[in-house]
C-alpha positions as a printed Julia matrix, in Angstrom:
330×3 Matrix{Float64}:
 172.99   87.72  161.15
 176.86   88.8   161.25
 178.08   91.71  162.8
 179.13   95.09  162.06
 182.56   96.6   162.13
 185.15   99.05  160.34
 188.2    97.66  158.69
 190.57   98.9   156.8
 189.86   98.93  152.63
 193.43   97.26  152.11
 192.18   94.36  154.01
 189.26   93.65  151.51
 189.94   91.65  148.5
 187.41   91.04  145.84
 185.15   88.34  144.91
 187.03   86.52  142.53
 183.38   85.4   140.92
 181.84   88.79  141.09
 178.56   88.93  138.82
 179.54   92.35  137.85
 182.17   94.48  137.04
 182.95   97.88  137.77
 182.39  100.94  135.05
 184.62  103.42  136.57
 183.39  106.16  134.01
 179.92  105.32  133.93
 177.91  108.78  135.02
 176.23  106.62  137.71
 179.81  105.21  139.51
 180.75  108.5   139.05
 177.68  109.94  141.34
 178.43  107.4   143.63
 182.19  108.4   144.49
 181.03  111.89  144.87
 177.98  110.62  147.13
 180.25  108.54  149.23
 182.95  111.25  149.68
 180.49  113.61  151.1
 178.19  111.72  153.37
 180.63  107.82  153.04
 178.92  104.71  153.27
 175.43  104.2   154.72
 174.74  101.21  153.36
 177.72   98.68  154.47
 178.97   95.95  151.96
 179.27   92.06  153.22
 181.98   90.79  153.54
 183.51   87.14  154.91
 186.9    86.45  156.77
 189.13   83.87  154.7
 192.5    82.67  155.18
 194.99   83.17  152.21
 195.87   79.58  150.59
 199.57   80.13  150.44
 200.46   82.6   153.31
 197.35   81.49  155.7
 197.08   85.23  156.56
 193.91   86.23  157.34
 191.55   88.97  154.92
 188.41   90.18  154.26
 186.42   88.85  150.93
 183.85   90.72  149.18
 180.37   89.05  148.89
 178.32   91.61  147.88
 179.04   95.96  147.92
 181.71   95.69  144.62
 180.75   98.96  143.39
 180.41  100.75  147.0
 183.74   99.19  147.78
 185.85  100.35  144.99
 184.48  104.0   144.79
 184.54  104.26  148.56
 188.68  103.51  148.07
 188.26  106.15  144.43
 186.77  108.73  146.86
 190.34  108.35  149.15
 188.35  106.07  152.03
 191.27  104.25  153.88
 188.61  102.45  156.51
 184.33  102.01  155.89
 181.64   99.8   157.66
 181.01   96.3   156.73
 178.83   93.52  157.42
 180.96   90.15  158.55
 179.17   87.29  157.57
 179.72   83.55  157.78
 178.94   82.38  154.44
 180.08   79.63  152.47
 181.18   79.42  148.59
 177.03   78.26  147.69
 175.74   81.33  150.14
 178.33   83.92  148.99
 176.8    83.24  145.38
 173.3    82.8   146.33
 174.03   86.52  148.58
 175.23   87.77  145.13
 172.19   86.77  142.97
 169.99   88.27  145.35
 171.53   91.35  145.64
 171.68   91.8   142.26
 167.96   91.11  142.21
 167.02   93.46  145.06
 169.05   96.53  143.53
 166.06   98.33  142.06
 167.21  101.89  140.33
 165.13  104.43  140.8
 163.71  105.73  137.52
 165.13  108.73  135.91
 162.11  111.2   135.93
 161.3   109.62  139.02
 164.55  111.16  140.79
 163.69  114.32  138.71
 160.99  114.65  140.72
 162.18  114.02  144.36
 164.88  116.67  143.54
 162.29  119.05  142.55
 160.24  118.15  145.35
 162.89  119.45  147.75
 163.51  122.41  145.84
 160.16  123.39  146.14
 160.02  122.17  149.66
 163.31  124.51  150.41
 162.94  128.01  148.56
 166.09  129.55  149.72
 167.86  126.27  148.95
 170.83  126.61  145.8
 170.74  123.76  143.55
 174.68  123.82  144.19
 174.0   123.04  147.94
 171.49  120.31  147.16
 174.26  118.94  145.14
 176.41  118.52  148.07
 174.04  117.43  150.66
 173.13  114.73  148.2
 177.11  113.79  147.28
 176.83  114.85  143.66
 177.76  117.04  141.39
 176.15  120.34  140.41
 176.24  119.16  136.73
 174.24  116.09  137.66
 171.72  117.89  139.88
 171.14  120.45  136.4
 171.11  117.55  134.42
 168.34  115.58  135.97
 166.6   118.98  136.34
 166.2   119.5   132.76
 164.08  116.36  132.19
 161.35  118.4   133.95
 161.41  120.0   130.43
 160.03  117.23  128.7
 156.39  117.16  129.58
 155.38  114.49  127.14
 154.17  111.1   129.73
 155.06  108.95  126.72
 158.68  110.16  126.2
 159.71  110.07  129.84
 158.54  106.31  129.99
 160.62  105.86  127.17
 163.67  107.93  129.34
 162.69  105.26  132.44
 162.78  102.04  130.26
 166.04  103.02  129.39
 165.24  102.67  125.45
 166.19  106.64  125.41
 169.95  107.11  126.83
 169.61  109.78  129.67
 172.49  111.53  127.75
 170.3   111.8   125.0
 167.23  112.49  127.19
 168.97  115.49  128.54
 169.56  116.94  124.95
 166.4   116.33  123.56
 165.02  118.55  127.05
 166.77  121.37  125.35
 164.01  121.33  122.29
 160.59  122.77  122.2
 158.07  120.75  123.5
 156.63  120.46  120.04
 159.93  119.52  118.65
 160.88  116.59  121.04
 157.97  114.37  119.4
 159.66  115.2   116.32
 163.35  114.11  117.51
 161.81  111.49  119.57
 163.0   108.49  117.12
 166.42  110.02  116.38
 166.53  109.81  120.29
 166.26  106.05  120.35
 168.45  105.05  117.89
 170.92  107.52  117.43
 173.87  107.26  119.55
 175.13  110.48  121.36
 177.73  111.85  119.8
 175.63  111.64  116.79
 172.24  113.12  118.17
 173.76  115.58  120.71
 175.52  117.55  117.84
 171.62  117.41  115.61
 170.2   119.06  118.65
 173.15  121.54  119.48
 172.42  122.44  115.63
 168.82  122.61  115.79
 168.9   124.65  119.0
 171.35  126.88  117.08
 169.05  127.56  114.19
 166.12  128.48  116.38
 167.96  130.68  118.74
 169.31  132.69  115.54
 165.87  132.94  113.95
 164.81  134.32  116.97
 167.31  136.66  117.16
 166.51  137.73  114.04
 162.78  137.93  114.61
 161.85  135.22  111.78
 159.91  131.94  112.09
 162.22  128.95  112.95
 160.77  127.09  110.66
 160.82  123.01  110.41
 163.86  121.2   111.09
 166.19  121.0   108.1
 168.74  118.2   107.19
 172.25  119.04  108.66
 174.76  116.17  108.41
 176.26  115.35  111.8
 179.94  115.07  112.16
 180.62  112.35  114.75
 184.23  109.96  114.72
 184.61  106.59  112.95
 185.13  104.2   115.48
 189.05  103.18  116.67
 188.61   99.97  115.14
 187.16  100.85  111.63
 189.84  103.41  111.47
 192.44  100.72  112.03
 191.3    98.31  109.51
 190.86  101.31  106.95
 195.02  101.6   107.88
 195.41   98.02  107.15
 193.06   97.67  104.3
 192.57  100.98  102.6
 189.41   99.49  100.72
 186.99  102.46  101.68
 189.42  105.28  100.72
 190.86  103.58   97.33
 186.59  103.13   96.64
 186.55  106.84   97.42
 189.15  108.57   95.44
 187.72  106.49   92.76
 184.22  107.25   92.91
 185.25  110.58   93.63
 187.99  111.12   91.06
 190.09  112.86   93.41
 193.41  113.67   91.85
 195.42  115.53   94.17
 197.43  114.52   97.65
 195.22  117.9    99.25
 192.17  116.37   97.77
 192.58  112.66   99.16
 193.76  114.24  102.12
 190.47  116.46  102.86
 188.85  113.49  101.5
 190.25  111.2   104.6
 189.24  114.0   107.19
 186.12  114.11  105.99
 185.53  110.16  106.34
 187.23  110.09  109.91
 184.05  112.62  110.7
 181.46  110.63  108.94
 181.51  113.95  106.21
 182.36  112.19  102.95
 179.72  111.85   99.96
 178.24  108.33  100.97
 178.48  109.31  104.68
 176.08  112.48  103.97
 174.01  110.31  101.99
 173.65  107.57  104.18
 172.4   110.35  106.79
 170.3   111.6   104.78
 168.85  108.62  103.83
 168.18  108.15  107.32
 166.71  111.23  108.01
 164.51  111.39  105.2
 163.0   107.88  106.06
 162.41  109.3   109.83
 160.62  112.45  108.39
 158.39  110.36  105.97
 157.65  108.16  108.88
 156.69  111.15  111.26
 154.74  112.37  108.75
 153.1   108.93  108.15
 152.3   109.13  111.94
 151.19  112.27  111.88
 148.34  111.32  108.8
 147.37  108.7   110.98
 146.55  110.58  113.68
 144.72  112.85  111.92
 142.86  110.69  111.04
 142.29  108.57  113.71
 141.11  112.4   115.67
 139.15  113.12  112.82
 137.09  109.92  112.94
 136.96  110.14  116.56
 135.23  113.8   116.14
 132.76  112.02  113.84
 132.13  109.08  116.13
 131.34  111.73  119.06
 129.49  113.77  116.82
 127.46  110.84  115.69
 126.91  109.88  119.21
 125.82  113.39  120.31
 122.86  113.77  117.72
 121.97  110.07  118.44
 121.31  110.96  122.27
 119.98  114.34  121.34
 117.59  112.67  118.63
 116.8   110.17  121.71
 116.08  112.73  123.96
 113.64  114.15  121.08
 111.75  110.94  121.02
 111.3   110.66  124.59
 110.03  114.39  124.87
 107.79  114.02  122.25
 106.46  110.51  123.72
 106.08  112.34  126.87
 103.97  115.16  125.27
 101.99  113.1   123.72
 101.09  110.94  126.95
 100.24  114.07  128.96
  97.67  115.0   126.19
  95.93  111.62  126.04
């Protein structure tokens, strides 16, 4: 169906109905550029002649490829592959939906592991020269390596479902094993540039303890400096409800003092800001605990039940010798 040819990318207009659009700082885009400077395009977008209403010039339209299309022209392309097809407006969409539905990502620990895989496969091979047979970036390449780190099944489902941001994933990789169960929920809901600094810290206080031979001890509350978002900071400008509410509470008196006190809300710092973290944290601990109790019990019932099954069979056995015995005699 269609043919193949190469055209130049300034004869290619997009779909004006595109069901996407294009994140041009999204980690993934980003990986793509890089893959399609080194190796370019192997998997050619469709496209369909049209005629321009008011000049009757002839172009290329998009139907589906948006993404390979604009980061083939990011990665300084000036020509790629395509596939001409005659479509009209009904198959262009119908093309669309079904690419959509037929772009299946490849899950995170999942890629982890083909990368491995040819690591292992290629001993002398860099992880720098992987990058660049594969089109990406060194940083990526260590990135996805460090989810090999987490060893937990559970959490790297979690990583795949996407219910764990990989930006997160990769930080909570840097943790003891026994210390990503423990970070596991501040992982899901946590955004990063709140839990990225809690593990930086964490992974700070047990590199230091180790330095200085002493147990690292459990995880202890550390309030996590992070930005107020553009917009709250705008209405505070316009408003000035939540700094008037602190300087009150507060009973700051001097400009240095309201001052500090305004740094320390643009960095989530101030009084309620701690204690709203806190808050937070102290309701995760008391529900890890809560989890933990639970499945201490539920082992310790299990033990029983096994235990309780093993002297059931053994008494079993005892019955059967003994009925045994007693046939031989008679």
């Amino acid at each position: 169906m269609g043919k193949q040819a190469t055209i130049a990318t300034n004869q290619i207009r997009e779909n004006p109905v595109a069901l996407r659009t294009v994140n041009r700082q999204s980690e993934e885009y980003l990986t793509l550029v890089d893959s399609i400077r080194a190796k370019g395009i192997l998997n050619p977008p469709s496209v369909r002649q049209k005629a321009d209403a008011e000049t009757k010039a002839l172009y290329f339209e998009l139907i589906d490829g948006l993404h390979r299309y604009t980061a083939a022209k990011d990665a300084g392309l000036t020509e790629i592959p395509v596939h001409i097809l005659e479509f009209n407006d009904g198959e262009v969409l119908e093309a669309q939906i079904i690419g959509n539905l037929h772009s299946i990502k490849t899950p995170p620990s999942q890629y982890t592991k083909q990368i491995k895989r040819i690591l292992t496969m290629n001993p002398l091979m860099t992880e720098f020269e992987l990058a660049k047979r594969l089109g990406a970036s060194p940083a990526f390449i260590q990135q996805r390596l460090s989810l090999t780190k987490i060893e937990n099944k559970d959490i790297l489902m979690l990583v795949d479902e996407g219910k764990i941001a990989l930006s997160n994933a990769y930080a909570l990789a840097k943790l003891p094993l026994k210390e990503q169960a423990e970070f596991l929920d501040r992982a899901m809901t946590m955004k990063p540039d709140e839990f990225i600094p809690a593990v930086n810290q964490r992974v700070k206080e047990i590199n230091e303890a180790r330095r200085q031979g002493q147990d690292q001890g459990p995880a202890l509350f550390q309030p996590v400096a992070y930005l107020q978002k553009v917009l709250e900071v705008k209405k505070e400008l316009e408003e000035g409800n939540v700094m008037k509410a602190l300087i009150k509470r507060h009973k700051v008196k001097t400009v240095e003092e309201a001052f500090m006190m305004a740094l320390r809300w643009m960095l989530h710092l101030d009084p309620e800001s701690v204690d709203a973290q806190k808050a937070k944290y102290d309701t995760r601990m008391k529900e890890l605990e809560d989890a933990k109790a639970r499945k201490s019990v539920e082992q310790a019932n299990k033990k029983k039940t096994e235990a309780e099954q093993k002297a059931k069979e053994a008494a079993d056995l005892a019955v059967k010798a003994q009925a045994a015995l007693t046939a031989k005699k008679a």
